[in-house]
C-alpha positions in Angstrom: 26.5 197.8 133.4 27.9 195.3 135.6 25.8 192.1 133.2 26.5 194.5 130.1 30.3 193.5 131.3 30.1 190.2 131.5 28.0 189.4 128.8 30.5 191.1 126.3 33.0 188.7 128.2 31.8 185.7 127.5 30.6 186.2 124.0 34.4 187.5 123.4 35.5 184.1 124.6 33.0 182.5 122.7 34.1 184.0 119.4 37.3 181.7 119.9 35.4 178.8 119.2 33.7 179.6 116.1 31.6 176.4 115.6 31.4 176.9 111.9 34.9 177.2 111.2 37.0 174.5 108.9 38.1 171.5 111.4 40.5 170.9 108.2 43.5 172.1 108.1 46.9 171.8 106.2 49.1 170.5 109.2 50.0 166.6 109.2 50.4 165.9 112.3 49.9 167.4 115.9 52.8 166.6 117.9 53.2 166.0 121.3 56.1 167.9 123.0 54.9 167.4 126.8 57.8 167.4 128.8 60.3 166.9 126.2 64.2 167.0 126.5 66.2 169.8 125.5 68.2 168.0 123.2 65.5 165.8 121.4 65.5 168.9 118.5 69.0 169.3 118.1 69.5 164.8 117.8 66.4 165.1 115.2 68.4 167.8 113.3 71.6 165.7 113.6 70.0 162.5 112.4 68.0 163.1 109.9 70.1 166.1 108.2 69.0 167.8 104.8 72.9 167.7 104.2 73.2 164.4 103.0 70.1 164.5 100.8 70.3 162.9 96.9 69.8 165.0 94.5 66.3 164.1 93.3 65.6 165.3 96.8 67.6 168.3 96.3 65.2 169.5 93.8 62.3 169.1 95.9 64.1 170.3 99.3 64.4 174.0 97.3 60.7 173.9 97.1 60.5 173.4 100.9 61.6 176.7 101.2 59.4 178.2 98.5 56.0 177.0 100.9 54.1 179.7 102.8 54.9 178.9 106.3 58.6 178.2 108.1 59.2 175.2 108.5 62.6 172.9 110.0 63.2 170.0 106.9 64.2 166.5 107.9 65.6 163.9 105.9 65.0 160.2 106.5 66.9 158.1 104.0 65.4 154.6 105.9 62.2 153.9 103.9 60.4 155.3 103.3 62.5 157.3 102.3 61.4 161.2 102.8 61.4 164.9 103.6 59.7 165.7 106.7 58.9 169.7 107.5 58.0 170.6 110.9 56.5 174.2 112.1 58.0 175.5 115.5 58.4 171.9 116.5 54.6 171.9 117.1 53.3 170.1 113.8 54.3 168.2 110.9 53.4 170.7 107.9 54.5 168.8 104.7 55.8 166.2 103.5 57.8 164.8 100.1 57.7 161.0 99.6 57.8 160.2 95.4 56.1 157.0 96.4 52.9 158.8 97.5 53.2 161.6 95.2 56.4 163.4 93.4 55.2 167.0 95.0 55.0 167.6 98.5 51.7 167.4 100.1 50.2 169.2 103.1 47.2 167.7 105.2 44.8 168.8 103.0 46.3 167.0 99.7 43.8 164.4 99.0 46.8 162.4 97.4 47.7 161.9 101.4 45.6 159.6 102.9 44.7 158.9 106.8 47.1 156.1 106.6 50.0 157.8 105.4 49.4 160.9 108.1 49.2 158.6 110.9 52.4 157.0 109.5 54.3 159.9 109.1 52.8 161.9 112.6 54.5 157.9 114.2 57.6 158.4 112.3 58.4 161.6 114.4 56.4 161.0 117.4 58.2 157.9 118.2 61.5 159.7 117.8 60.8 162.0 120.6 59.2 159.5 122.0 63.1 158.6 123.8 63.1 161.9 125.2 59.9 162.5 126.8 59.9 162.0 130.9 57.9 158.9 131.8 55.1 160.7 133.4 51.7 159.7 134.0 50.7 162.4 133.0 52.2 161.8 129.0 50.0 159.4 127.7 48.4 161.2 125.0 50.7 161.6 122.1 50.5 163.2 119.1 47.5 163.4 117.0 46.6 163.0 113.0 44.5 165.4 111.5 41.5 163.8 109.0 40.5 164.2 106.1 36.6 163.5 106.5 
């Protein structure tokens, strides 16, 4: 009873790691939040507010709120010039930029490439960048997700 157990253990924690499943996935980005200031959110929010967006954004910034998963919009008027969703400050989710592609794109748009994500992932990585500790510890930062 005792192997029954534990073999129904580990094959339960094996089933987490489904080696078949899709390594794709729709997220941008993967940021790193590692030891991350209280107040690095709020600034982003203050900064780069939707409030101030033109209205060819304003259009698009609607359609933000139409997409299937929550997501915080930012709005970066230094060019590139762009819309920038984040989920629960973990990952960049979409993304609006007319000079990549008038819709917004997720990271499995193909009209996104590799270049673009790792561009975009820096753009918001660097910002919290000023308010992560300097640990040793908090070397890895964030991390693009391919499109192979």
């Amino acid at each position: 009873m005792k192997y029954l157990f534990l073999l129904l253990l580990f094959l339960s924690a094996q089933s987490c790691r489904d080696p078949f499943a899709n390594a794709r996935t729709t997220r941008i980005y993967s940021l790193n939040k590692n030891c991350l200031s209280k107040t690095a959110w709020t600034d982003l929010k203050r900064l780069h507010s939707t409030d101030s967006v033109k209205s060819d954004f304003a259009v698009m910034l609607k359609k933000f709120e139409r997409m299937p998963f929550d997501n915080e919009v930012y709005y970066f008027k230094e060019s590139p010039e762009e819309l920038i969703a984040i989920r629960d400050n973990e990952s960049i989710g979409y993304v609006y930029n007319p000079h990549i592609r008038d819709a917004i794109l997720d990271g499995l748009s193909p009209s996104l490439p590799k270049k673009e994500k790792e561009r975009i992932g820096n753009r918001i990585q660097s910002f919290l960048r000023k308010y992560q500790c300097k640990s040793e510890h908090n070397h890895r930062y964030g991390q693009e997700y391919d499109d192979d």
